[in-house]
LUMLO-840852 format. One record per residue (C-alpha): z, x, y; chain; residue in three letters; residue number from 1. Coordinates in steps of 0.02 Angstrom, whole numbers. Example, Ala and Ser with C-alpha at 12.3 -4.5 7.8 and 13.67 -1.06 7.14 Angstrom:
// LUMLO-840852
ATOM      Z      X      Y cadena residuo num
ATOM    390    615   -225      A     ALA   1
ATOM    357    684    -53      A     SER   2
// end
This chain:
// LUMLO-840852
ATOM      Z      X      Y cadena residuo num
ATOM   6404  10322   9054      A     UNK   1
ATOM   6279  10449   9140      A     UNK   2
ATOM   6159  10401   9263      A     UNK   3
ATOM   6016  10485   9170      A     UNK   4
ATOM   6086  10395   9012      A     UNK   5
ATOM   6058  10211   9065      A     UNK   6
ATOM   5885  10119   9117      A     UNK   7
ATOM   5967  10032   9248      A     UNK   8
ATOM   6055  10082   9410      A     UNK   9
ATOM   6124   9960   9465      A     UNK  10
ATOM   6269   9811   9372      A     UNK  11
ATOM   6280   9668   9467      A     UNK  12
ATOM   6434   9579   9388      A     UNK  13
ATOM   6449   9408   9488      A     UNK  14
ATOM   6624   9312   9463      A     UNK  15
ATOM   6579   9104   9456      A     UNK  16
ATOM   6650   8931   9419      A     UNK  17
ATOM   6570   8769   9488      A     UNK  18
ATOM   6438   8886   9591      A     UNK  19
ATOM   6312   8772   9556      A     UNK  20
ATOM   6229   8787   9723      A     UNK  21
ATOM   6294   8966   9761      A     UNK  22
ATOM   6223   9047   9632      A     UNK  23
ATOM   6036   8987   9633      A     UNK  24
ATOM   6060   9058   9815      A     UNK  25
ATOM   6125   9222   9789      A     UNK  26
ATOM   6028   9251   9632      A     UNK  27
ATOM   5882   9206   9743      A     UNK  28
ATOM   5930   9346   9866      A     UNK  29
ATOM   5965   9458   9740      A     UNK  30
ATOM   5770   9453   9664      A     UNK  31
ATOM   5708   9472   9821      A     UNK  32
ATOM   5797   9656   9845      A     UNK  33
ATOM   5679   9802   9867      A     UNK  34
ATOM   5713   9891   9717      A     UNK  35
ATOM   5633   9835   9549      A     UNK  36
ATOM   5729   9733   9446      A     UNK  37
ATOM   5691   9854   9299      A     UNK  38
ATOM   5830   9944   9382      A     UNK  39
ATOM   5947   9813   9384      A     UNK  40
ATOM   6063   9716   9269      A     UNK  41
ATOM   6148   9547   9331      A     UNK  42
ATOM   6314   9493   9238      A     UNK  43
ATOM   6360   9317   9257      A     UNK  44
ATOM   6538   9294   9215      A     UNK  45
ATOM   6567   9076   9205      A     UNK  46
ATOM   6764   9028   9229      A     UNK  47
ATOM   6710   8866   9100      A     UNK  48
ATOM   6619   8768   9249      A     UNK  49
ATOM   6620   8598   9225      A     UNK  50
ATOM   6460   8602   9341      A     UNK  51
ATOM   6279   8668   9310      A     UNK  52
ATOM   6308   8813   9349      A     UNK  53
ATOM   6302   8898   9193      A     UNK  54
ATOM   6129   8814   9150      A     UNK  55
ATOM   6068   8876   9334      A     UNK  56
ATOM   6101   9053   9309      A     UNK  57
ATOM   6002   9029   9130      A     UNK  58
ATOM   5861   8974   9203      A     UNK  59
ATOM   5849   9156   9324      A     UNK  60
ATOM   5819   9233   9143      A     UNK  61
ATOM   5647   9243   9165      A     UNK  62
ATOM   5668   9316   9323      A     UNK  63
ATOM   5795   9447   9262      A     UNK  64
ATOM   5763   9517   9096      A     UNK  65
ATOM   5933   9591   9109      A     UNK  66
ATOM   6033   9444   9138      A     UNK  67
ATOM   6177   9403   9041      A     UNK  68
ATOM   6256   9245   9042      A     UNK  69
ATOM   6473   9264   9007      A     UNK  70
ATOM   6606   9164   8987      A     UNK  71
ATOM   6777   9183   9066      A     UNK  72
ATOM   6906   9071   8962      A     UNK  73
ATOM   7058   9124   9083      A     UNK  74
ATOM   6960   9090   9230      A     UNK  75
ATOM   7028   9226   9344      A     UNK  76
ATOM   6901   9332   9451      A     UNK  77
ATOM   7005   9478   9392      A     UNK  78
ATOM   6949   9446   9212      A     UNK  79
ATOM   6776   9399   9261      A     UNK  80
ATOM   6742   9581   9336      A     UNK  81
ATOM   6836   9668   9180      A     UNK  82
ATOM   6723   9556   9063      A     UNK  83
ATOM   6551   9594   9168      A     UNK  84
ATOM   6598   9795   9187      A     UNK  85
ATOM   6631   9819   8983      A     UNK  86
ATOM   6478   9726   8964      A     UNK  87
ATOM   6350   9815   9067      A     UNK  88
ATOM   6288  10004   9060      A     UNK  89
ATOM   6228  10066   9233      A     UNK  90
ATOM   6329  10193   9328      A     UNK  91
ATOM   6320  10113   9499      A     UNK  92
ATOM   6436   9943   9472      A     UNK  93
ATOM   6435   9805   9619      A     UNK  94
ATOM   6559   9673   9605      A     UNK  95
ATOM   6552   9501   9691      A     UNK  96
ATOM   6565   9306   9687      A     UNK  97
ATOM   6437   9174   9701      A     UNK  98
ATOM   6513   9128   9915      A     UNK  99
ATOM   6403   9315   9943      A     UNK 100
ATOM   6257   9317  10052      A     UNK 101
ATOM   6148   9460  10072      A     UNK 102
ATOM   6076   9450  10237      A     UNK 103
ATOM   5941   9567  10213      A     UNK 104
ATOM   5830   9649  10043      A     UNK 105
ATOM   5918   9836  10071      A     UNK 106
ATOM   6087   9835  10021      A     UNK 107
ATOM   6035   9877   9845      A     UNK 108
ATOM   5938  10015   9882      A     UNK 109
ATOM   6049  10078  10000      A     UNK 110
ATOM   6206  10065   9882      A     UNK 111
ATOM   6100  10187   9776      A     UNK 112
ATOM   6038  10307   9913      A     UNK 113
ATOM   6215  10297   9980      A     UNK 114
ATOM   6299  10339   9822      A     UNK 115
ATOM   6177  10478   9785      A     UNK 116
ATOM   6199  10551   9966      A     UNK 117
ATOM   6374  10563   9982      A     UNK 118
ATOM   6518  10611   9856      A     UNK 119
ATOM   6598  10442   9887      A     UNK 120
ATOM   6643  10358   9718      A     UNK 121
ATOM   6676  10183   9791      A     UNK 122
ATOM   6578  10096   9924      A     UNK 123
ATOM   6635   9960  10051      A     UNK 124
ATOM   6542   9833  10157      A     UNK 125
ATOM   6566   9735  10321      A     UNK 126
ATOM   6596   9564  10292      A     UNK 127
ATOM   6572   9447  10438      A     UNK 128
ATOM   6622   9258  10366      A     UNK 129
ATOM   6489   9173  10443      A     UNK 130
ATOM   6338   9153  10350      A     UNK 131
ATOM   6172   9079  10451      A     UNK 132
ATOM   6176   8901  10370      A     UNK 133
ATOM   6384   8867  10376      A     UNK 134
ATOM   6427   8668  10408      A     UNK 135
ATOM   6522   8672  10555      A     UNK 136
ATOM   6693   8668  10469      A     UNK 137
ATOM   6653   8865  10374      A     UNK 138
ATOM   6604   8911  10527      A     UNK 139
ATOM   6766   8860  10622      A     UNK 140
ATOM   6846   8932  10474      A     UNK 141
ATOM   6755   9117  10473      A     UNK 142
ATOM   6801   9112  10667      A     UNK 143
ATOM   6992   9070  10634      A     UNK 144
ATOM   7020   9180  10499      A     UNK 145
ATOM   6951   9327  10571      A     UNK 146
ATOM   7062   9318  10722      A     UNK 147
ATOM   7211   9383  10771      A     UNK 148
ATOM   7310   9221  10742      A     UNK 149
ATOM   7193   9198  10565      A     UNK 150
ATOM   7280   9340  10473      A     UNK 151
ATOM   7126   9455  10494      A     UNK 152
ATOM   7086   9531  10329      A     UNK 153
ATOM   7059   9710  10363      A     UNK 154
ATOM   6977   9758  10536      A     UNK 155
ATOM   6830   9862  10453      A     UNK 156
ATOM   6763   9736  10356      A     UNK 157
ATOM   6730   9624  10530      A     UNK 158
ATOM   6695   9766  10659      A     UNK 159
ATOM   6558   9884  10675      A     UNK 160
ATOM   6621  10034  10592      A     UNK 161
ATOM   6544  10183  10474      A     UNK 162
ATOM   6637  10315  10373      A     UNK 163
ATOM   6748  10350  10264      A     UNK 164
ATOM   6888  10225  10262      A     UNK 165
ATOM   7037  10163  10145      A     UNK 166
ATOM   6934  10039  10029      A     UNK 167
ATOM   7074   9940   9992      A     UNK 168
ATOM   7002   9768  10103      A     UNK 169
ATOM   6810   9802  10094      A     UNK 170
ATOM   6779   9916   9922      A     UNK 171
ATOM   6664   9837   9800      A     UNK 172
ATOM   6540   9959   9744      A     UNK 173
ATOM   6586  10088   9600      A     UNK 174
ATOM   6532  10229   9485      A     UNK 175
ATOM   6572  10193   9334      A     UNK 176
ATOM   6681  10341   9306      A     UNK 177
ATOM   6804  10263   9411      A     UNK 178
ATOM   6856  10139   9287      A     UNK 179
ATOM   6880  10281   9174      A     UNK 180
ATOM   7008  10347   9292      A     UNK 181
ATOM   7095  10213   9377      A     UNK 182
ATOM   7055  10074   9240      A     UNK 183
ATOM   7005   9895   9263      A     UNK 184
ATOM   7034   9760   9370      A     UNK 185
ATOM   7220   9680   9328      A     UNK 186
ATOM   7194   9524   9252      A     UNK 187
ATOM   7388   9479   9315      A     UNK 188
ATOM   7305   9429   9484      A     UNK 189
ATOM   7205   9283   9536      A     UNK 190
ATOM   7197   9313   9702      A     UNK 191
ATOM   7195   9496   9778      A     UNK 192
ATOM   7114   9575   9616      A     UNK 193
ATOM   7008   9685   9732      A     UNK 194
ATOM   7147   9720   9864      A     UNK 195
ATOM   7241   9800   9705      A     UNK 196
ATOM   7106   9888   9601      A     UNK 197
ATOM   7044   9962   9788      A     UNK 198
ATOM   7216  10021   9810      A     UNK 199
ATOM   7226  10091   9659      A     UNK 200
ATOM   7055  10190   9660      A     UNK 201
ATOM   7125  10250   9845      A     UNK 202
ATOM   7281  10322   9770      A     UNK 203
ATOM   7198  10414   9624      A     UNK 204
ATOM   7011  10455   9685      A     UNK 205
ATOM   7014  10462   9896      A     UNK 206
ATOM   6844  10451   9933      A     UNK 207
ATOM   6777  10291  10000      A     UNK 208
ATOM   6635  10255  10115      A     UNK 209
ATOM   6563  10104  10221      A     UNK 210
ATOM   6399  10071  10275      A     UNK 211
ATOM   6333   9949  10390      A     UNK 212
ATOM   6173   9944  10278      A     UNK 213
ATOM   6300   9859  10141      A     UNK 214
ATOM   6354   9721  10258      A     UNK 215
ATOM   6360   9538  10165      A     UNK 216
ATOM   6413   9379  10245      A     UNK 217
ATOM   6535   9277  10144      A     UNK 218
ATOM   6545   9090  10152      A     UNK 219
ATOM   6713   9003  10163      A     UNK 220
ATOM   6773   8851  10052      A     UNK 221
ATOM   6661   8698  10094      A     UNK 222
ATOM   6810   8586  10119      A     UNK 223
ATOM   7018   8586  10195      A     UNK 224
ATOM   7075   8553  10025      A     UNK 225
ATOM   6939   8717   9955      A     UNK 226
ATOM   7024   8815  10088      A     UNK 227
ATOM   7218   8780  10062      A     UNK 228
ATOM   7206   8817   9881      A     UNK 229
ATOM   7107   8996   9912      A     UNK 230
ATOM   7246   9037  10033      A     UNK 231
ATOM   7372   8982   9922      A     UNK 232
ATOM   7290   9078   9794      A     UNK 233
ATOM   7293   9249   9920      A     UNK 234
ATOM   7458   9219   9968      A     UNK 235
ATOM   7520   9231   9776      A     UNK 236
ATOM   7419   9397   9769      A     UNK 237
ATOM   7494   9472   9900      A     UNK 238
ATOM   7670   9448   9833      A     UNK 239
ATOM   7587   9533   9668      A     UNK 240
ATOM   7534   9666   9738      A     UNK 241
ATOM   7671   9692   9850      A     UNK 242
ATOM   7784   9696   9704      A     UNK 243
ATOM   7679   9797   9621      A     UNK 244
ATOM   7647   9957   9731      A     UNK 245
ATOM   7812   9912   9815      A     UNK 246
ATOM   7705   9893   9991      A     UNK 247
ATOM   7800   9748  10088      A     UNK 248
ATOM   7692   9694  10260      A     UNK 249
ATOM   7816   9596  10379      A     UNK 250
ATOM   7686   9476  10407      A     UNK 251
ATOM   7686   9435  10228      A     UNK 252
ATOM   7864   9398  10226      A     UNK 253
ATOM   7854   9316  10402      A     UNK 254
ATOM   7742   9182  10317      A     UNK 255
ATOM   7864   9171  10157      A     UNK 256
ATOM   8021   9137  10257      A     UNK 257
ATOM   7923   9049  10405      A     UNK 258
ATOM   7880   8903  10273      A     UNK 259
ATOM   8047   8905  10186      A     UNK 260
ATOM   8137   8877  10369      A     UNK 261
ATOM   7999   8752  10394      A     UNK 262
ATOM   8052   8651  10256      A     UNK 263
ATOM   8228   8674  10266      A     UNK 264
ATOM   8233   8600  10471      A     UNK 265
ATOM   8107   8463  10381      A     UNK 266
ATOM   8231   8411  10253      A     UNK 267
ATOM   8368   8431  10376      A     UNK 268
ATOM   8292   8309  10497      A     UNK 269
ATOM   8297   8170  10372      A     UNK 270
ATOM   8484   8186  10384      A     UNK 271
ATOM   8529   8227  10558      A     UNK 272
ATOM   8437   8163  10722      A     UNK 273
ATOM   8489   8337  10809      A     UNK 274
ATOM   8412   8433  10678      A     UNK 275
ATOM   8260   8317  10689      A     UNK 276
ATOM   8243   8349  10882      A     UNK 277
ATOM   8241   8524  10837      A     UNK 278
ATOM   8098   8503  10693      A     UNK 279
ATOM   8008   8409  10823      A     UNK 280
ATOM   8038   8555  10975      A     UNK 281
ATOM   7976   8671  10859      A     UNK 282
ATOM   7828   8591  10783      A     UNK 283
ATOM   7749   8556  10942      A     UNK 284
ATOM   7773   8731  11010      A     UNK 285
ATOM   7690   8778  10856      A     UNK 286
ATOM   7552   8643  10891      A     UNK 287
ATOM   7525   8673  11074      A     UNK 288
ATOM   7503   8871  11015      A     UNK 289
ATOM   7381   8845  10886      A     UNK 290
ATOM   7288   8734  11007      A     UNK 291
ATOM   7298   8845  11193      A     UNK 292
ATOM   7228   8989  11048      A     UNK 293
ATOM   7103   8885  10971      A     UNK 294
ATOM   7059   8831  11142      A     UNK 295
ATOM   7023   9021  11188      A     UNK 296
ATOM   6931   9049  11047      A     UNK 297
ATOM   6807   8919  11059      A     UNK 298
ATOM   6769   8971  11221      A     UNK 299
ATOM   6758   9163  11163      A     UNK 300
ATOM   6650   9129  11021      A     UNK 301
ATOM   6555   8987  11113      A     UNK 302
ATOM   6608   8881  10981      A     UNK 303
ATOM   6683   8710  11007      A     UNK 304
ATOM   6706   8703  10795      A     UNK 305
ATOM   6846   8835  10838      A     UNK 306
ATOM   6929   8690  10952      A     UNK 307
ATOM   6913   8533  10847      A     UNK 308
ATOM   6952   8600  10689      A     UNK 309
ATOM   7082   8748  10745      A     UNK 310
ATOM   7248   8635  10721      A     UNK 311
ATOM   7195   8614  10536      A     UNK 312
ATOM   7118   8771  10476      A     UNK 313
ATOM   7272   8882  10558      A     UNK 314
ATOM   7418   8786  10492      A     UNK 315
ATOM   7316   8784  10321      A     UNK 316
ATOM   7280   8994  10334      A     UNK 317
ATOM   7493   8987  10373      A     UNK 318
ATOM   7568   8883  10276      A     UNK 319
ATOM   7419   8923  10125      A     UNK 320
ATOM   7496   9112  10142      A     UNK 321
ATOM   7666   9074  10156      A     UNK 322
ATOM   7676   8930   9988      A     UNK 323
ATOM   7594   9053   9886      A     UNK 324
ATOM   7690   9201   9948      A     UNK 325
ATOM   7843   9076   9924      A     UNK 326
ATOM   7803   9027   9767      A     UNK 327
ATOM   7780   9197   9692      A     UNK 328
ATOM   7947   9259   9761      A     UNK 329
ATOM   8033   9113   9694      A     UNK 330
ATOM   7948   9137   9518      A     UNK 331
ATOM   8005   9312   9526      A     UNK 332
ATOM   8177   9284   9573      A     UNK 333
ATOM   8192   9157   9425      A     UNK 334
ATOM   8152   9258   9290      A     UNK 335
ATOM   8284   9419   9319      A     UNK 336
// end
């Protein structure tokens, strides 16, 4: 679809499920944009939520004349985007989750402005994990995992940079026309469904640019056990799509075989007290270096969350990568 052929500019297509309290928020943020909501349609795409969240987004209807209301039976954010994209009709398309914060009322207006000033066809944001009201656990855990030792998730979504970049970590604003070239989201993945459509859109249109002025802050899972399965979940992901585009990262298979000599040494130390003096040795070297780094980064972030909570969220950020990166490999293995 044409720009001139389409009231709206901008799709908002917003992947949820059990975003009760997210999605009041972001919807909030989202109304308050400068740019009238004439302009803009807002897709809510509901994995079945067993939560209110479904009748919370209803109740913005007033608000939004535009919004639409979806459901997502298989539950994947992959799906959610494909479902919110075929049902929407503005050329500029903005994809995101109900853990989005928009931490000012510009970064609609300057998606469009941005997308009418340059010839980019995809648009990527700075993404700092550390929203202004995080309990103290999200914000250890948007310090950790944007560190060195956290598995830092593309350096350009976290640092101040502007340009034209690979969009494969921070894309999530389209023309529609890219869809019609790359397709859709692949509904394979639930986890890393924008690392592999960004990848994609890289490899067949090159021309991606990121703007300070689209920065969002992203909050992390509320809770350890919200945490371990979302890395579990990227870890899986990332063995897709390193499968797929046959694009193997060391680190990835660090994690995978780290875990799988981790349990072996476990199991071994059940049988053998030598090989459980080893298991021990090596878990507290692993300890004492998660804590001498978490140490360092509470006191470079001026953070004592960093220090309290660093020996849990880092072994859940490995061993979250490494099970799901396991598991995948495994799975794959199995079936040829």
């Amino acid at each position: 679809m044409t720009e001139g052929s389409s009231k709206f500019k901008v799709a908002i297509i917003i992947a949820v499920q059990n975003d009760e309290k997210n999605i009041a928020r972001l919807l909030d943020q989202i109304y308050l944009q400068d740019i009238s909501m004439d302009k803009v349609e807002v897709v809510v795409v509901d994995g079945l939520s067993t939560d209110k969240t479904r009748e919370t987004a209803e109740g913005f209807k007033q608000r939004f004349g535009s919004l639409k209301v979806l459901d997502n039976p298989s539950k994947f954010k992959s799906a959610a985007y494909n479902i919110g994209i075929k049902n929407s009709e503005a050329p500029y398309i903005f994809t995101i989750d109900a853990n989005t914060s928009f931490p000012n009322k510009d970064v609609l207006k300057s998606m469009v402005e941005l997308f009418k000033g340059t010839d980019a066809v995809c648009l990527c944001r700075p993404q700092p994990l550390a929203p202004p009201d995080s309990s103290e656990f999200q914000q250890a855990a948007a310090y950790c995992r944007s560190s060195g030792m956290g598995h830092r998730p593309g350096m350009e979504i976290v640092d101040d940079y502007e340009g034209n970049v690979d969009p494969t970590a921070s894309g999530c604003m389209y023309k529609r026309e890219v869809f019609e070239k790359v397709g859709f989201f692949d509904e394979s993945f639930d986890g890393c469904e924008d690392i592999d459509f960004n990848y994609r859109v890289n490899d067949a249109v090159p021309n991606s640019y990121l703007s300070q002025k689209l920065r969002q802050d992203y909050y992390p899972p509320e809770t350890p056990k919200g945490f371990w399965l979302q890395m579990y979940r990227y870890g899986k992901g990332r063995f897709r799509f390193a499968r797929k585009h046959n694009e193997y990262s060391i680190m990835q298979w660090l994690a995978g075989f780290g875990v799988a000599i981790f349990l072996i040494l476990l199991i071994s130390s059940l049988l053998s007290l030598n090989a459980f003096s080893r298991f021990q040795t090596l878990l507290i070297v692993y300890l004492l270096v998660i804590l001498v780094f978490s140490l360092y980064l509470a006191v470079r972030r001026n953070y004592l969350g960093c220090l309290l909570w660093g020996l849990v969220i880092f072994p859940i950020i490995h061993f979250g990568l490494g099970f799901g990166f396991l598991r995948e490999l495994l799975s794959h293995a199995s079936k040829k």
